[in-house]
C-alpha positions as CSV (number, residue, x, y, z in Angstrom):
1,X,-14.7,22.5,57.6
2,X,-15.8,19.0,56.6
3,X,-15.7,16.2,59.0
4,X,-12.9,13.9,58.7
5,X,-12.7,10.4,60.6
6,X,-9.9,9.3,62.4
7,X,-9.3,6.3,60.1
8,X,-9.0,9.0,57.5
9,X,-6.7,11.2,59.5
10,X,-4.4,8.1,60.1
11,X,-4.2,7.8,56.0
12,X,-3.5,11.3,55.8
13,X,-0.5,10.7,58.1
14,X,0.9,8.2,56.9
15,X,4.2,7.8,55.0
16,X,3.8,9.3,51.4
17,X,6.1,6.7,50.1
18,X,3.8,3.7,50.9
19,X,0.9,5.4,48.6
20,X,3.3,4.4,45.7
21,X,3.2,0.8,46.3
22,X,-0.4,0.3,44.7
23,X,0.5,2.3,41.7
24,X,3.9,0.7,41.6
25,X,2.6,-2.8,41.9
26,X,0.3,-1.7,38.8
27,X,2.8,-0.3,36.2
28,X,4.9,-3.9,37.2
29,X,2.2,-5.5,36.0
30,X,1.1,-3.6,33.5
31,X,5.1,-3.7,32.1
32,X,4.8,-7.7,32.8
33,X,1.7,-8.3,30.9
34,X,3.3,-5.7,27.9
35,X,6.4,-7.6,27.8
36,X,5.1,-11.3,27.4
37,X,2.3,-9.9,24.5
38,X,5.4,-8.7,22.9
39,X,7.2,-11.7,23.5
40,X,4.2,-13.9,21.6
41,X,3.6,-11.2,18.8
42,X,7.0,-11.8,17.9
43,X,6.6,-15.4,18.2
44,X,3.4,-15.2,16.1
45,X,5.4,-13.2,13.7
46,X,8.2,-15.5,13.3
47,X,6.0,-18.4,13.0
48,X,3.7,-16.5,10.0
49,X,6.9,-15.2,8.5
50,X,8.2,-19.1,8.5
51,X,4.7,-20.2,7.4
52,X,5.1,-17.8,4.5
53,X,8.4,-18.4,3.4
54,X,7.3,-21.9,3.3
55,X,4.3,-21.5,1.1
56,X,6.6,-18.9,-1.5
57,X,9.2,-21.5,-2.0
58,X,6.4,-23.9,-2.8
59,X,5.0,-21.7,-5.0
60,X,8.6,-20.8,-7.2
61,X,9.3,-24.6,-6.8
62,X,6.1,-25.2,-8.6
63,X,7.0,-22.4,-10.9
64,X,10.1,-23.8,-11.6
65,X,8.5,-27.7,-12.0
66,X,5.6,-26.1,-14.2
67,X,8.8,-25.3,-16.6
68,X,10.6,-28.7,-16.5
69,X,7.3,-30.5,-17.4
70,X,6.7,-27.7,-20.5
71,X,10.2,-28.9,-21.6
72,X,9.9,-32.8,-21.2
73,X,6.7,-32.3,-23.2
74,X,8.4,-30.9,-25.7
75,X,10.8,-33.4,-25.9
76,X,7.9,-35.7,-25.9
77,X,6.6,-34.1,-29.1
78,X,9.7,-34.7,-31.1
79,X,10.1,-37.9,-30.1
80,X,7.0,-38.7,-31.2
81,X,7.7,-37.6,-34.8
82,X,11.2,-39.1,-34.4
83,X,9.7,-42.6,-34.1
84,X,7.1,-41.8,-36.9
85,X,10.3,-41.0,-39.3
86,X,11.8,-44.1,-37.8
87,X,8.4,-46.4,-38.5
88,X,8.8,-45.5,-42.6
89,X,11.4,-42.5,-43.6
90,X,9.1,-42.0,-47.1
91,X,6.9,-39.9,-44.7
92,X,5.4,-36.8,-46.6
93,X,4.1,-33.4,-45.9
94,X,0.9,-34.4,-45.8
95,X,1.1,-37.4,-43.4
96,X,3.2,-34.8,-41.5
97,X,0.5,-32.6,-41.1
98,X,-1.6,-35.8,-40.0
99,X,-0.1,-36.8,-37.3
100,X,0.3,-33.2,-36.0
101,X,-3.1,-32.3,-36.3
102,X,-3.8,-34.9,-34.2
103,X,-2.1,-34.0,-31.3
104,X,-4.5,-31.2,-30.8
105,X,-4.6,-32.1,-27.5
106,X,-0.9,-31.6,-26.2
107,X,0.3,-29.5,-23.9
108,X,3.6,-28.8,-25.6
109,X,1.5,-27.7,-29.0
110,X,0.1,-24.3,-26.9
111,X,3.7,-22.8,-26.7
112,X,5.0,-24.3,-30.1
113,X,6.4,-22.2,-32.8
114,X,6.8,-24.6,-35.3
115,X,7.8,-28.4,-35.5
116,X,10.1,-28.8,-38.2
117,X,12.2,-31.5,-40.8
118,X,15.4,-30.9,-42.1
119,X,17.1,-33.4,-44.3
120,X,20.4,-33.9,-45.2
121,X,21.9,-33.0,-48.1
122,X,25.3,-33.2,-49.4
123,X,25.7,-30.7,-52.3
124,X,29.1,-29.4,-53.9
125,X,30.7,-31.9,-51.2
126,X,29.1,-29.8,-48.2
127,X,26.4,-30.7,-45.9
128,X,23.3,-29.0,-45.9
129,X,20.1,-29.6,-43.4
130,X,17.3,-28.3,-45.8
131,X,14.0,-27.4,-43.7
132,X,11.6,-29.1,-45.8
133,X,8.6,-30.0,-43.2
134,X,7.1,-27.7,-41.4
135,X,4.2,-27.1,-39.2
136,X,1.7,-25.0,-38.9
137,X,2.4,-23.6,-42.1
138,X,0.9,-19.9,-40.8
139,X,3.5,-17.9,-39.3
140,X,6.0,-20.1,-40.3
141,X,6.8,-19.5,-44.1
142,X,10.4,-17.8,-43.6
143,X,11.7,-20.9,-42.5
144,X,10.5,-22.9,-45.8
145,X,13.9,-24.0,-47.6
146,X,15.9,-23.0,-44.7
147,X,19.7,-24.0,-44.2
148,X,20.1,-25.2,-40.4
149,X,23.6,-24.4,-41.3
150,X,22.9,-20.6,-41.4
151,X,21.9,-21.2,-37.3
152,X,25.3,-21.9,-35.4
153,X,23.3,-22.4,-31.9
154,X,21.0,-24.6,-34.1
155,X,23.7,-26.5,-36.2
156,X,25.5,-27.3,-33.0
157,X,22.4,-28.7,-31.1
158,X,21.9,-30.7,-34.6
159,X,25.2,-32.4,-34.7
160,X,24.9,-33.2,-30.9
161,X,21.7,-34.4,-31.1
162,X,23.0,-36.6,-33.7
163,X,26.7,-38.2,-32.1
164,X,24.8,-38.4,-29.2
165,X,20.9,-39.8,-29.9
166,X,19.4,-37.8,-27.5
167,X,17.9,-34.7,-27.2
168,X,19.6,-31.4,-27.7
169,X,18.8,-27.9,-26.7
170,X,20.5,-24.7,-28.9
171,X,21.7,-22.3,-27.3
172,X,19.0,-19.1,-27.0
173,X,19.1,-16.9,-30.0
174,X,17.0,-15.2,-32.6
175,X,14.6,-17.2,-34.6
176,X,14.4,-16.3,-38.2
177,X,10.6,-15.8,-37.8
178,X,11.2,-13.1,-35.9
179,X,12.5,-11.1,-38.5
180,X,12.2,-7.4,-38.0
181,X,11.2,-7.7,-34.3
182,X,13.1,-5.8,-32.1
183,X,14.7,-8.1,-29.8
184,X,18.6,-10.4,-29.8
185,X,17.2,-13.4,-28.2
186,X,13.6,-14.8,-28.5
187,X,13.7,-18.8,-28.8
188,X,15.2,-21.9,-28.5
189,X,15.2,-25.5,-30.6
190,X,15.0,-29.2,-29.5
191,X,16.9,-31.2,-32.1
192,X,16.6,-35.0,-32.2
193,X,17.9,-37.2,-35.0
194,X,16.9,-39.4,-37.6
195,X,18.4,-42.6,-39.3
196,X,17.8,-44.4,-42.3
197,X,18.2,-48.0,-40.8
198,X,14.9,-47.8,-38.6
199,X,16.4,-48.7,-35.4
200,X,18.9,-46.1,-33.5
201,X,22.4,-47.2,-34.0
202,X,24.5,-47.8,-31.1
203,X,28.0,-46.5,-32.2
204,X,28.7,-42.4,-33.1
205,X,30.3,-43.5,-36.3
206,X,27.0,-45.1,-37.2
207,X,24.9,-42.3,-36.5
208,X,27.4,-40.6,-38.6
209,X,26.9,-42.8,-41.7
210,X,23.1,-43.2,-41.2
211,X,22.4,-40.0,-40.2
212,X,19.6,-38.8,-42.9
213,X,17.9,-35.5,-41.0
214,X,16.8,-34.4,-38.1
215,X,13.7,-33.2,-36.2
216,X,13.4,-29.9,-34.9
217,X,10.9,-27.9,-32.5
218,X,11.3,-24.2,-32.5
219,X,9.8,-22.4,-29.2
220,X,9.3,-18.9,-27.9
221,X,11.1,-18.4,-24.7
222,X,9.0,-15.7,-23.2
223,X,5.7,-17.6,-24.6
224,X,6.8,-21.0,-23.1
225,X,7.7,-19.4,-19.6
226,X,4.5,-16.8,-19.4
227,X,2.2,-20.1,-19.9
228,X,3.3,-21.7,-16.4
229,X,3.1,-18.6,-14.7
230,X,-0.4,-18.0,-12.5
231,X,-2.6,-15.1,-13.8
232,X,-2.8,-13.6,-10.3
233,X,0.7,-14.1,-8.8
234,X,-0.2,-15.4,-5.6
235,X,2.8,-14.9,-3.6
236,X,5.2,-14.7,-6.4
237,X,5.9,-11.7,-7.7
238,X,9.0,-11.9,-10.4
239,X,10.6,-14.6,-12.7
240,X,13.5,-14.2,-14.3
241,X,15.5,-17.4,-16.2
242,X,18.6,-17.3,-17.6
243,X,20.8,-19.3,-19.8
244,X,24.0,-19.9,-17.8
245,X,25.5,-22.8,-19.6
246,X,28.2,-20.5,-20.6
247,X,30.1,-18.6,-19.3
248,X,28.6,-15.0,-19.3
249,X,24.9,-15.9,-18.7
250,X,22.5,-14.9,-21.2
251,X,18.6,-13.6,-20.0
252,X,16.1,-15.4,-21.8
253,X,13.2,-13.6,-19.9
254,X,11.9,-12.0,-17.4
255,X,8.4,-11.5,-16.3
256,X,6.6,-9.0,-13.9
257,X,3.4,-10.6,-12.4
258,X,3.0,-7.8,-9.3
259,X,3.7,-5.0,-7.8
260,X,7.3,-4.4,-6.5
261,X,8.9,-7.7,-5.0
262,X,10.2,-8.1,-1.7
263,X,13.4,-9.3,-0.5
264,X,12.4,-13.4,-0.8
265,X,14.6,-15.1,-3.3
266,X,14.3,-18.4,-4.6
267,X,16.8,-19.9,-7.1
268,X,16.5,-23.2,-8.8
269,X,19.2,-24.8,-11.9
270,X,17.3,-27.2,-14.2
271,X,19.5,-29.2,-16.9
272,X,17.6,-30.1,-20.0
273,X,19.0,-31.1,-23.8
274,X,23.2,-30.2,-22.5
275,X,21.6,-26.4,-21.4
276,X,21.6,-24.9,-17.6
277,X,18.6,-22.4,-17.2
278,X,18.6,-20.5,-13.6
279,X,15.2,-19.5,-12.5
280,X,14.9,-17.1,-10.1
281,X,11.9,-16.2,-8.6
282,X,11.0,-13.0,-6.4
283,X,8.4,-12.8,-3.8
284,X,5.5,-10.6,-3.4
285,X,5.5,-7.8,-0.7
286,X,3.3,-7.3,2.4
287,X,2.1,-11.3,2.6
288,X,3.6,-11.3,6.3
289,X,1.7,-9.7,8.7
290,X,3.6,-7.4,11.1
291,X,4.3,-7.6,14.8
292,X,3.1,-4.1,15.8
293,X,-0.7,-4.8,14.2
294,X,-3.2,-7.6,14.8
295,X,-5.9,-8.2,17.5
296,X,-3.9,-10.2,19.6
297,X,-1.6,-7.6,20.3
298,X,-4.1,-5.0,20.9
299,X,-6.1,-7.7,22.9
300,X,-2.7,-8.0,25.3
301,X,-2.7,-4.4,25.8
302,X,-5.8,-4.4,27.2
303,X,-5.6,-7.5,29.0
304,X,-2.1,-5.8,30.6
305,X,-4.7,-2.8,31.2
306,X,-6.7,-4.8,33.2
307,X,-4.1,-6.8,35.3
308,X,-2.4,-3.5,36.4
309,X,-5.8,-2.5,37.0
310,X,-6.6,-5.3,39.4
311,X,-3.1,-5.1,41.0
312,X,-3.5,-1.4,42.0
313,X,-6.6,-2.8,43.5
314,X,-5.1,-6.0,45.5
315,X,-2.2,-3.7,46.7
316,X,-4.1,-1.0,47.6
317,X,-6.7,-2.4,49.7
318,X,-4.2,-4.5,51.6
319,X,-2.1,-1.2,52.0
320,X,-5.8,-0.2,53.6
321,X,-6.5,-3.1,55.8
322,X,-2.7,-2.7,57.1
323,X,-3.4,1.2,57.5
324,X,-6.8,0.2,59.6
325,X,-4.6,-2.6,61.6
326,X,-2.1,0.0,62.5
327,X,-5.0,2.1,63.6
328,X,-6.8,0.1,65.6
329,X,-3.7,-1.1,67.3
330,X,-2.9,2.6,68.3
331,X,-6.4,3.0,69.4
332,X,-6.3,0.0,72.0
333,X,-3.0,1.1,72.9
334,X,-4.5,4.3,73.6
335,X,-7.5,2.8,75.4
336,X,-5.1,0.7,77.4
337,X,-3.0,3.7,78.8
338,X,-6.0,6.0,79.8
339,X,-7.6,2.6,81.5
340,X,-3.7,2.2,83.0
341,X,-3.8,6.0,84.3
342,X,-7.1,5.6,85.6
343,X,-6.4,2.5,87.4
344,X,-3.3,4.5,88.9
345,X,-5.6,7.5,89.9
346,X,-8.8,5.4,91.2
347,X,-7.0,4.5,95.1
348,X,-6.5,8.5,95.3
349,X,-9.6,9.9,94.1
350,X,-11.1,6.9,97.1
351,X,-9.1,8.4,99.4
């Protein structure tokens, strides 16, 4: 039978329920410690989740800018043409081709199907808009001789363009170079006016009178919004603009850059040439980190780990020293009554 001390046969008798407190006192503070990393994992969370959804609507806003400026460029382009027409109206194919080859450099020129002139024409009492400039020439050759009338979305932004002087988007619809491809809406035109005066009238019935042709710049929708679009995503995943000037909108594109998109949504109107285009842009998936992974939380488990660990400790040597207290009192208690008895039986064992 192994020796046992009296301190330990005071521990073996004592109450059961007071071996609980240590352990107790560490699964409080094991739950505490638990509760507040959850408490700043979702904190973290939300604040990365805000951080994100920060950075994804900067990144569709500069989607959608990146389109605005490809469409003011545009209009640039046109103008430019529109105040060589307006410098001398006897401007011919050739000088044409000048003063487009020399904008090599601009931006507008990369997405640019062709940049075309059609003059007015009244023949058998009609007007006609015959396309008689054009450039490049390549790619372009079905459009030599063409009737702007035969286009109702064009016609339209033509006569606009010219009551109002300013300039005028079509309506999205089929260009006649795309003949035989397989697809009801690919493109667009910017119309702007010409007058034979030289200087812009002011009045609507003098554009009228003056009116002598107007400038147009044909563009491929799906070209034009592809070219602002980042290679590599980022955190933007789809991008899909539509026409919605009308009443039933029409979809002009839409263009996958990733994987499947998550539930982020950003939806922008810009107005340009009397059109409305929506542009909405989907986020990318998985950009926000999750509250169940990360080293901080696994760093609070174990930090919890160790505080329950250290409160099983502190509780369960002071449970001890109050266990040895109590012990040591009964002892001198003990001593005290045998000293007490002794004291009682000393004047007879004299006698």
């Amino acid at each position: 039978m192994p020796f046992i001390t009296h301190d330990e046969e005071q521990e073996r008798r004592a109450d059961p329920r007071r071996r609980l407190i240590p352990w107790a006192a560490a699964l409080g503070a094991f739950l505490l410690g638990m509760a507040l990393t959850l408490w700043l994992a979702r904190e973290e969370h939300r604040r990365a989740e805000i951080e994100h959804r920060r950075a994804f609507v900067e990144s569709a806003s500069g989607v959608v800018e990146a389109i605005e400026q490809q469409l003011s460029d545009c209009e640039r382009l046109i103008r430019t043409f529109q105040s060589v027409f307006l410098a001398s109206m006897r401007v011919t194919e050739d000088d044409f081709r000048l003063v487009f080859e020399n904008l090599r450099d601009d931006r507008a020129r990369v997405n640019l199907q062709a940049l075309a002139y059609a003059e007015r024409q009244v023949l058998d009492g009609r007007e006609r808009y015959i396309t008689t400039i054009f450039m490049p020439v390549r790619g372009n050759e079905a459009i030599r001789g063409l009737d702007v009338g035969e286009q109702p979305s064009n016609l339209r932004s033509l006569i606009e363009s010219r009551d109002t002087n300013q300039v005028s988007m079509s309506a999205p619809f089929k260009l006649r170079q795309s003949q035989g491809v397989n697809t009801a809406v690919d493109g667009f035109i910017l119309s702007l006016p010409l007058f034979a005066d030289g200087a812009a009238p002011t009045t609507v019935a003098d554009r009228r009178r003056t009116f002598v042709g107007s400038m147009g710049a044909s563009f491929r929708t799906p070209n034009l919004i592809t070219s602002v679009i980042p290679a590599d995503g980022g955190l933007v995943a789809e991008v899909a603009v539509d026409d919605v000037t009308d009443r039933l909108p029409r979809r002009l594109h839409h263009h996958r850059v990733g994987p499947a998109a998550s539930n982020e949504q950003h939806a922008q109107k810009i107005r340009f040439g009397g059109r409305t285009w929506l542009i909405t842009v989907l986020g990318a998936r998985g950009a926000a980190m999750s509250p169940w992974l990360g080293r901080d939380l696994w760093l609070g488990v174990l930090m919890s780990a160790l505080l329950a660990a250290l409160s099983w400790s502190l509780v369960s040597t002071r449970e001890r020293a109050l266990l040895l207290a109590r012990s040591m009192s009964e002892r001198y208690r003990a001593s005290e009554e045998r000293f007490r008895r002794l004291t009682e039986l000393l004047p007879s064992l004299v006698l």
